[in-house]
C-alpha positions in Angstrom: 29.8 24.6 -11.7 31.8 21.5 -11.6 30.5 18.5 -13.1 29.8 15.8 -9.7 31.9 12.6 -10.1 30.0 9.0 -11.0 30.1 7.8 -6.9 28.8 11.3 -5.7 26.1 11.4 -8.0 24.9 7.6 -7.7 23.8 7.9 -4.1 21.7 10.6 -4.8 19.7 10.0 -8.1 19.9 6.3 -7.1 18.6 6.1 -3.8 17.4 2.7 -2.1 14.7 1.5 -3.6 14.9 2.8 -7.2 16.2 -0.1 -9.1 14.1 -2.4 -6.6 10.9 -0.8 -7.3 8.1 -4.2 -8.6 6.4 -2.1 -10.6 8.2 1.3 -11.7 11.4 0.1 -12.9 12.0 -1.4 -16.5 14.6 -4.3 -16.2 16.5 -2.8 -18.7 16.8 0.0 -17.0 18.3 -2.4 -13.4 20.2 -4.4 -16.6 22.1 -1.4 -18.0 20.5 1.7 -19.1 21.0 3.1 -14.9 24.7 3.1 -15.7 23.9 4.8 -19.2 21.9 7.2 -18.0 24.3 8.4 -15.2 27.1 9.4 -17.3 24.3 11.8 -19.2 22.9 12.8 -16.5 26.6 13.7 -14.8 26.6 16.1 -17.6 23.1 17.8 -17.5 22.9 18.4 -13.5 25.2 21.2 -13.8 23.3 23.0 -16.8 19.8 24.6 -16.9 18.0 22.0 -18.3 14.8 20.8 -16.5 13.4 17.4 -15.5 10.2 18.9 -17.4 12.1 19.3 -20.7 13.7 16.1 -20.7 10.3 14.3 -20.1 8.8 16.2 -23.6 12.6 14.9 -25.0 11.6 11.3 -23.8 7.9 11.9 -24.9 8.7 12.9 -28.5 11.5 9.8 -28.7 8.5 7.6 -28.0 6.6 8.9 -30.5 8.8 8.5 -33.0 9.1 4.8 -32.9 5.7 4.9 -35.0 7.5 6.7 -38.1 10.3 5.5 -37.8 8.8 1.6 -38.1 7.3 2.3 -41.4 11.0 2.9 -43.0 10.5 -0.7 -44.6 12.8 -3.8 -43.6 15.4 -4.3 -41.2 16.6 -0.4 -41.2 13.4 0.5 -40.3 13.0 -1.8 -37.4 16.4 -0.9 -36.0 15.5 2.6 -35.9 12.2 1.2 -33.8 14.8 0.3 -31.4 16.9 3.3 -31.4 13.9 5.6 -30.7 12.4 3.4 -27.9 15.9 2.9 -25.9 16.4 6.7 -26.2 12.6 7.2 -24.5 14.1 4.7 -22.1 17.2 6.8 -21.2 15.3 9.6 -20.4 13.1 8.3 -18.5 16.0 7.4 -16.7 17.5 10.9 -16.7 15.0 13.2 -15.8 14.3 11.4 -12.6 17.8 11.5 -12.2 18.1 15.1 -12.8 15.2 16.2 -10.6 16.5 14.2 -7.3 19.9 15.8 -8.3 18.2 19.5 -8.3 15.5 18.7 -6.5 13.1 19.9 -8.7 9.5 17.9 -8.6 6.7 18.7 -9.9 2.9 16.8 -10.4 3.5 18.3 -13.9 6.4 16.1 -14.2 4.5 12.8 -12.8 1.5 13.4 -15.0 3.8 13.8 -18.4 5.9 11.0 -17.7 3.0 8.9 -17.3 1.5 10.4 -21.0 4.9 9.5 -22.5 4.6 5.5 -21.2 1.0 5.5 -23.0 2.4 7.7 -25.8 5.3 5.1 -26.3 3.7 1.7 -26.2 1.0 3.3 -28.5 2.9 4.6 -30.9 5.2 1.2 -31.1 2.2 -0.6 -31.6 0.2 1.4 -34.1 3.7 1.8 -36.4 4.1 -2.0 -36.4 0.5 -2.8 -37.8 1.1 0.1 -40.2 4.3 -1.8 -40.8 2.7 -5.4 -41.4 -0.3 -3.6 -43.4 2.7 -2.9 -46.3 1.6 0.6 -46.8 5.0 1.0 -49.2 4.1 -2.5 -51.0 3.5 -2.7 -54.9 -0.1 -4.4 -54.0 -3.2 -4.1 -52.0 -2.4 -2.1 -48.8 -4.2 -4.8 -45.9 -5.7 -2.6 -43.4 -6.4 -5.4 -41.3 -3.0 -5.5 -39.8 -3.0 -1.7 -38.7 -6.5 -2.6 -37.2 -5.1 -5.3 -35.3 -2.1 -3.1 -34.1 -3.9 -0.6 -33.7 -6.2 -2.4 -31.1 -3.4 -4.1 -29.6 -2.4 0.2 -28.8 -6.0 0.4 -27.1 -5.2 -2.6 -24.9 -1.8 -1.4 -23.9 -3.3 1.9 -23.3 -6.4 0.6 -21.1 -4.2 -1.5 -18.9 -1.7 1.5 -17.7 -5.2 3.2 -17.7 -6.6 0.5 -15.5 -3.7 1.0 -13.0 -3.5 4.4 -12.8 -7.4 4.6 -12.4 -6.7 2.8 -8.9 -5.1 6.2 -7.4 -7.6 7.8 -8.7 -10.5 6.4 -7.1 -8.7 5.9 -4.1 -8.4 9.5 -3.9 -12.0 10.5 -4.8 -12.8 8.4 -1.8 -10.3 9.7 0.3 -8.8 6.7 1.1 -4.2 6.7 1.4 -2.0 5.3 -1.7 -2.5 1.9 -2.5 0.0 -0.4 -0.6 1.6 -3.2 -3.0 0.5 -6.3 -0.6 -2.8 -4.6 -1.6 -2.6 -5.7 -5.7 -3.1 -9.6 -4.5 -5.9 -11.2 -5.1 -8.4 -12.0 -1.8 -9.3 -15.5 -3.6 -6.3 -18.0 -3.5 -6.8 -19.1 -6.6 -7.1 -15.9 -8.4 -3.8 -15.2 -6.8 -1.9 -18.7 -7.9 -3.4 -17.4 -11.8 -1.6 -13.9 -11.3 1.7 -15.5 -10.0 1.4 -17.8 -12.9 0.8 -15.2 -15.9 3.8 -13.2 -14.0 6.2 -16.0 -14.2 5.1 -16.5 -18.0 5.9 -12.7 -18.2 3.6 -12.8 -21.9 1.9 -9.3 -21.4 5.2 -8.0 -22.0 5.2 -8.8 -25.2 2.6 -5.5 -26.0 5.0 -2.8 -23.9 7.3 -0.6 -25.7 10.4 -1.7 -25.1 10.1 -5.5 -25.8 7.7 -5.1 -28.5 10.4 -3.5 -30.2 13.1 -6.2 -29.8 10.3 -8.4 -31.0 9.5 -6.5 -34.1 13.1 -6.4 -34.9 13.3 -10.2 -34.8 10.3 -11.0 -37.0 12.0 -7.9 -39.3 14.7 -10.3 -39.8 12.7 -13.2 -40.3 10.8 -11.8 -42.7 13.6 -10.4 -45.4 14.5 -14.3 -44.9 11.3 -14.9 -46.5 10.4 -11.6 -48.3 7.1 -11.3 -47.0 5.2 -10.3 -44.0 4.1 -13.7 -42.3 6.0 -13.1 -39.3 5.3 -9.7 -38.6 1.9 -10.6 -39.0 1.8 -13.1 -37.2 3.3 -11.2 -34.3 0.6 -8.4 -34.8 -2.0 -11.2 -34.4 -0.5 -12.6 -30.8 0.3 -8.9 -29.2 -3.6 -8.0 -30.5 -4.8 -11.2 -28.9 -2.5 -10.8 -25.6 -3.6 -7.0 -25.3 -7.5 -7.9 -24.8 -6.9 -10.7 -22.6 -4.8 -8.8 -20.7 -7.2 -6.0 -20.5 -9.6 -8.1 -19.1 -7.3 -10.3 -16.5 -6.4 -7.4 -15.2 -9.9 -5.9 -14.6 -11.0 -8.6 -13.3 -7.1 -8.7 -10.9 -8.0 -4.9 -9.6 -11.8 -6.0 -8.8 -10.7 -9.3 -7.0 -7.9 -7.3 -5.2 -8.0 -4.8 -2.2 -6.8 -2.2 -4.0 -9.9 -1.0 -4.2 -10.7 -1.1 -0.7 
């Protein structure tokens, strides 16, 4: 079968509305990794790969960002990077290559969704690990890979506090959530959401920018051979995740999306 060329393909695994969705696409992915992904997925739309076994591809790339942050000092945080931005490409391509096919599947919705909770998680926990200095020649401080590993639960509850929407929509048989929906019925609740969105700082404990952040404060530390910064950093994105947690709770409740 003949591979399709870049401008028939990008109508069709780019339809309106992808790269404009508010809430489903990563502005890396509207920045550059849509342009990436096409040339890979150009490639794969004319073999017998699935949209299924690319998710578990993007799935165990996530994972890996844990391991692959406790390789110590800068190398290790560049291979952070590297495994999050290939989860990120094929979570570009296998929605690519199941519009191409048409090939959908709830299976297919339900593991990219484990993936996005797998990959934030697994960033987070590797960098407490990571500022815990399991490798060091002293005392390894758990206190770090506590703190990472609740800023994980927060990231984790949040998509879970999201997601839970649908859910209880459809146990009350009510239709999808609608997006004018997710403001807030008080005016004021809805000036504070516009406001943390403009400040954009609950980013900071997703995948992606976490790891661009942990490879900053990599580089900051071997500056000053020890762990302040990464520590530091730990500290804010544990701090950020249960405020967040609970803005959000309190965003859903104060919404109509629940009504």
């Amino acid at each position: 079968m003949q591979k399709p060329s870049i401008a028939e393909l990008r109508p069709v695994v780019h339809p309106p509305g992808v790269k404009d969705r508010r809430s489903g696409e990563h502005w890396a992915g509207r920045l550059y990794m849509r342009e990436v992904s096409l040339r890979i997925t150009r490639r794969l739309v004319t073999t017998k790969v699935t949209p299924n076994q690319l998710t578990y591809v993007m799935t165990v790339a996530g994972v890996l960002a844990a391991p692959a942050l406790l390789v110590p000092g800068i190398p290790g945080a560049l291979l952070g990077v590297v495994a999050v931005q290939l989860y990120l490409l094929f979570d570009c391509v296998d929605g690519e290559v199941a519009r191409w096919k048409k090939q959908y599947s709830l299976g297919g919705v339900y593991l990219d969704r484990v993936a996005a909770y797998l990959c934030d998680a697994a960033v987070l926990v590797g960098f407490g690990l990571r500022a815990a200095d399991l490798w060091g020649p002293g005392r390894i401080d758990w206190l770090w890979a506590f703190l990472g590993t609740l800023a994980a639960l927060g990231a984790i509850l949040i998509k879970a506090e999201t997601d839970l929407v649908g859910v209880a929509r459809h146990q009350g048989g009510l239709p999808p959530v609608k997006e004018a929906a997710s403001e807030p019925r008080s005016s004021g609740m809805a000036l504070a959401r516009r406001a943390a969105g403009a400040l954009k700082f609950h980013r900071l404990i997703l995948g992606i920018e976490a790891s661009f952040v942990i490879l900053l404060v990599a580089v900051l530390d071997t500056v000053r051979d020890d762990f302040f910064f990464s520590r530091l950093a730990v500290a804010v994105m544990a701090g950020i995740a249960l405020l967040q947690t609970v803005l959000h709770l309190v965003s859903i409740l104060a919404s109509s999306r629940l009504k």
